[in-house]
Each structure stands twice: as structure tokens, then as C-alpha cells.
C-alpha positions in Angstrom: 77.7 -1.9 -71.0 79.9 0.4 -72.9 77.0 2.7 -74.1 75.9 2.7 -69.8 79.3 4.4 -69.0 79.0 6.6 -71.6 75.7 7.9 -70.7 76.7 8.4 -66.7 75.9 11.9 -65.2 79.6 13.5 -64.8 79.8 17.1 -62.4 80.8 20.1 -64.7 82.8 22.9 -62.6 84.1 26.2 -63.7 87.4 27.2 -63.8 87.1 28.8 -60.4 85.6 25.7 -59.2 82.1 25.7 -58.6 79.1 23.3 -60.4 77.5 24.6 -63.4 75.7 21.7 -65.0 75.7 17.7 -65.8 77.1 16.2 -68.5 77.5 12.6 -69.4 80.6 10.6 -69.2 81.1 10.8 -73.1 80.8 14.4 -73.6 83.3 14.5 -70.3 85.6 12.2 -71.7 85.5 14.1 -75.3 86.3 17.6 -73.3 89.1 15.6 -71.5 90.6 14.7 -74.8 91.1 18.0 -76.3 92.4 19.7 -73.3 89.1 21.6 -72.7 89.2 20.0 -69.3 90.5 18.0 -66.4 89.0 15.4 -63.9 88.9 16.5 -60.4 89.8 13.8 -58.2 90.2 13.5 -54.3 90.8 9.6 -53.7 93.9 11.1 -51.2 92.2 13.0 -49.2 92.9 16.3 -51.2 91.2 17.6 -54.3 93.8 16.9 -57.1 93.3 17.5 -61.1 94.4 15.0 -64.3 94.5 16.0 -67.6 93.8 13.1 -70.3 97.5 11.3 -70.0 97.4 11.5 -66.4 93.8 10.3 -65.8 94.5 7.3 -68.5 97.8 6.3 -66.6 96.0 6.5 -63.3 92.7 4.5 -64.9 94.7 1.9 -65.3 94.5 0.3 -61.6 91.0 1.0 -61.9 88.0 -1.7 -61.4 86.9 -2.7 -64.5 83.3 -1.9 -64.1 84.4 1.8 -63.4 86.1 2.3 -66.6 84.9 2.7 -70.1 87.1 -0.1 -72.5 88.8 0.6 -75.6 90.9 -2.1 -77.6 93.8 -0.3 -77.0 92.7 1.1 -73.4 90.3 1.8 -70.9 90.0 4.8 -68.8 87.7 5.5 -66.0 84.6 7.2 -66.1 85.5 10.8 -64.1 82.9 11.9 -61.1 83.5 15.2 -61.9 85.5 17.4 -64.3 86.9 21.1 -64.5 86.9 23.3 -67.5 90.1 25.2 -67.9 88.5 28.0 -69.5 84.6 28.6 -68.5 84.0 30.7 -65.5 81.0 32.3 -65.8 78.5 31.3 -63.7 74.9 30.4 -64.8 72.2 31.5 -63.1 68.4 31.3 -63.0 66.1 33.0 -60.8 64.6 30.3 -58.2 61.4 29.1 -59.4 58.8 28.8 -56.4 57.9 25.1 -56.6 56.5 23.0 -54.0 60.2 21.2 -54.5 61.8 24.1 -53.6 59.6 25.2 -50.9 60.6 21.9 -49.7 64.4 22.3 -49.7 64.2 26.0 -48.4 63.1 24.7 -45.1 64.7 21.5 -45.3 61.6 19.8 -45.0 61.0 20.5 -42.1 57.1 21.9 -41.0 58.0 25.6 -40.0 55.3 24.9 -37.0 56.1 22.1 -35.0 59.3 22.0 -36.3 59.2 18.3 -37.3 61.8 17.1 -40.2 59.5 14.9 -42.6 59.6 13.0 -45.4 57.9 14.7 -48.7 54.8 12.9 -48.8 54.0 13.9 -45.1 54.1 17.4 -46.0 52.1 20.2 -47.1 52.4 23.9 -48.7 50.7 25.8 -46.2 49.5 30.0 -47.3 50.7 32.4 -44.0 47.8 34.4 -45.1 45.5 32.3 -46.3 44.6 32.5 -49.9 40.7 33.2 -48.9 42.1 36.4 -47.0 43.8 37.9 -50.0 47.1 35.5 -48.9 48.8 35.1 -52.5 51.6 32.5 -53.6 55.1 33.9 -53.0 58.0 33.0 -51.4 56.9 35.4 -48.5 53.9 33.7 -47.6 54.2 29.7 -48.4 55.9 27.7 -45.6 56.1 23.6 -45.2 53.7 22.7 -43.2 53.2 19.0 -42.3 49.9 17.7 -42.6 48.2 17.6 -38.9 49.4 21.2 -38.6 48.4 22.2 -41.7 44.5 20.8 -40.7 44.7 22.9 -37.2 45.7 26.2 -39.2 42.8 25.8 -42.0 42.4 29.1 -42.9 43.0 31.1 -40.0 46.1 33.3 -39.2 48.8 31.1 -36.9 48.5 33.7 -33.8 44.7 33.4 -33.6 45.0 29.5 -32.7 48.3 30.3 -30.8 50.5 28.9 -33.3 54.1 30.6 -34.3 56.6 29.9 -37.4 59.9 28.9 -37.0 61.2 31.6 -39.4 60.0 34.1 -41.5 59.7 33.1 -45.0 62.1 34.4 -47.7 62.7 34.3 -51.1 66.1 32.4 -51.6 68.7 34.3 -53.8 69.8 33.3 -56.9 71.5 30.1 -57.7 73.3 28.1 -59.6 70.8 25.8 -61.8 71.6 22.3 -62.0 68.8 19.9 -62.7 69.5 17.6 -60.5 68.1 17.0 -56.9 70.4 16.6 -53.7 68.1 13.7 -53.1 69.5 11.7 -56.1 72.8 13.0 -56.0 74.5 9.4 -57.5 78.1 10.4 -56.1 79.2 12.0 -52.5 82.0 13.6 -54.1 79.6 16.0 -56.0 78.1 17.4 -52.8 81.1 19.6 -52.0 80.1 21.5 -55.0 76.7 21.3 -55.6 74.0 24.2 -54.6 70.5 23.5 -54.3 69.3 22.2 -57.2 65.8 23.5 -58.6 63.1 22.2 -60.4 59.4 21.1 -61.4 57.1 23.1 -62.0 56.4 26.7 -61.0 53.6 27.2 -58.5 51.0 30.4 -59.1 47.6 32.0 -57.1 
């Protein structure tokens, strides 16, 4: 039990506020502790911050199975904390995974326009690969998969289909490995950016 609220995922913010990685509760706690950081907390309705005193006095109305016990104490385990120092901002160029292809456009299929679940979607090539159509942000769009059968390898305008948008390469963001779908608290969606990962797709 102890060693479980140790090991949850705590949001890591900048100084100025915005989500540079995941830590766990423990090395949150430890950062807490030596003034390296405060908990971000917005149970009134407006963000607020609590050093280590003021987050232990406040843990102490909290249920038990949100706080990590001590003998002497127990103190909650914080949702997300802000360093008081760190505000650079991490960043990684977007790697063009079928993931991420995914989240660009919302998984949606950019020709009928229909919002689907992952497994009912497909990566489809604008120019098709067999037409000299290569792999890059410009020319992959989600595609779901009774549209991406009708396409086949010919151009959308020759079997009077049209995209939604014209694809682009999103700019570079912060790089947290973590997926909105499994975000495990509400209150880090505020701050978090589009998390990226798996692995990188080539021709």
C-alpha cells in the first residue's frame, strides 16, 4: 500500500507553469521536502500552491487512501507539483507515429469526417506510396477503414473524394510520455500538451 502511493504518476510544471514531465509521488514528495517545489492545488475553484508545511497541515483532513502514512504523519500524495526554479522547457521534435497521426486529427477520418475509435482507423498515403507518395506529415491523413478501401491507390479527386484539411506537420512540443487517453487525473489536463509516443513511422 505504502510502496503504491509512492510509485503514483505526479505532473511536473515549470516555474512558469507549464508540464514538463511525470514523476512519481516519492520523488514529488522528496522535491517537496527540500523546498525544490510546491504542490499545485485547485480543490477551491482557483489554482493555489503549498509548500511542504502547508501541504502536510492541509493533508491532514485528507482520506486515508489518498495519503502516504508516516508514524509520525501522513501527507497526501500531490496531483501535480511546481518547481520553484526550472523553467526551461523541454522539447522534442514530433515523431510521425500512427499515435500521433491519430491525435493530430483527433481521430477523426479526414474524409467522411467520422470521429472513431483507434482500431476503426487507418493511416491513409494522400499520394499513394505506389505513385512516389512518401511517409510525412504532409501526406499521411486518418482515414477510417471503408474510406480507406474506396481510395486504394488512387488520388481522392479522381473518385470524387475531398480531405477535410490539408495535412501538416505539428510544431514542436512539449514531450511527456504519457497519452491524453490515460491521463489518471482531470486536474492535469489544464496543463498537458499532446503527448507523443511509439514508434516512428518511415517509407
Amino acid at each position: 500500500m505504502m510502496n503504491s502511493a509512492l510509485n503514483r504518476p505526479v505532473l511536473v510544471l515549470n516555474r512558469l507553469w507549464q508540464a514538463v514531465s511525470v514523476c512519481s509521488a516519492r520523488r514529488a514528495l522528496s522535491l517537496l521536502y527540500l523546498g525544490h517545489a510546491e504542490v499545485v492545488d485547485n480543490a477551491g475553484g482557483a489554482y493555489a500552491t503549498l509548500d511542504f508545511m502547508e501541504w502536510n497541515d492541509f493533508s491532514r483532513h485528507a482520506d486515508d487512501e489518498e495519503c502516504f502514512h508516516t508514524i509520525n504523519f501522513k501527507i497526501r500524495v500531490p496531483q501535480i507539483i511546481v518547481l520553484l526554479l526550472f523553467d526551461k522547457m523541454p522539447r522534442k521534435e514530433v515523431k510521425l507515429t500512427r499515435n500521433n497521426i491519430f491525435e493530430r486529427d483527433r481521430y477523426t477520418c479526414q474524409y467522411c469526417g467520422r470521429r472513431l475509435e483507434r482500431k476503426d482507423l487507418n493511416i491513409d498515403h494522400v499520394i499513394p506510396r505506389d505513385r512516389g507518395g512518401r511517409t510525412t506529415w504532409e501526406n499521411v491523413v486518418t482515414s477510417c477503414v471503408p474510406c480507406n478501401t474506396r481510395k486504394s491507390n488512387h488520388l481522392a479527386h479522381q473518385i470524387g473524394m475531398t480531405l477535410l484539411r490539408k495535412p501538416r506537420k505539428p510544431k514542436l512540443r512539449t514531450f511527456i510520455n504519457i497519452s491524453l487517453s490515460t491521463v489518471p487525473h482531470d486536474s492535469w489536463k489544464h496543463f498537458l500538451d499532446l503527448a507523443y509516443w511509439n514508434v516512428e513511422l518511415s517509407d
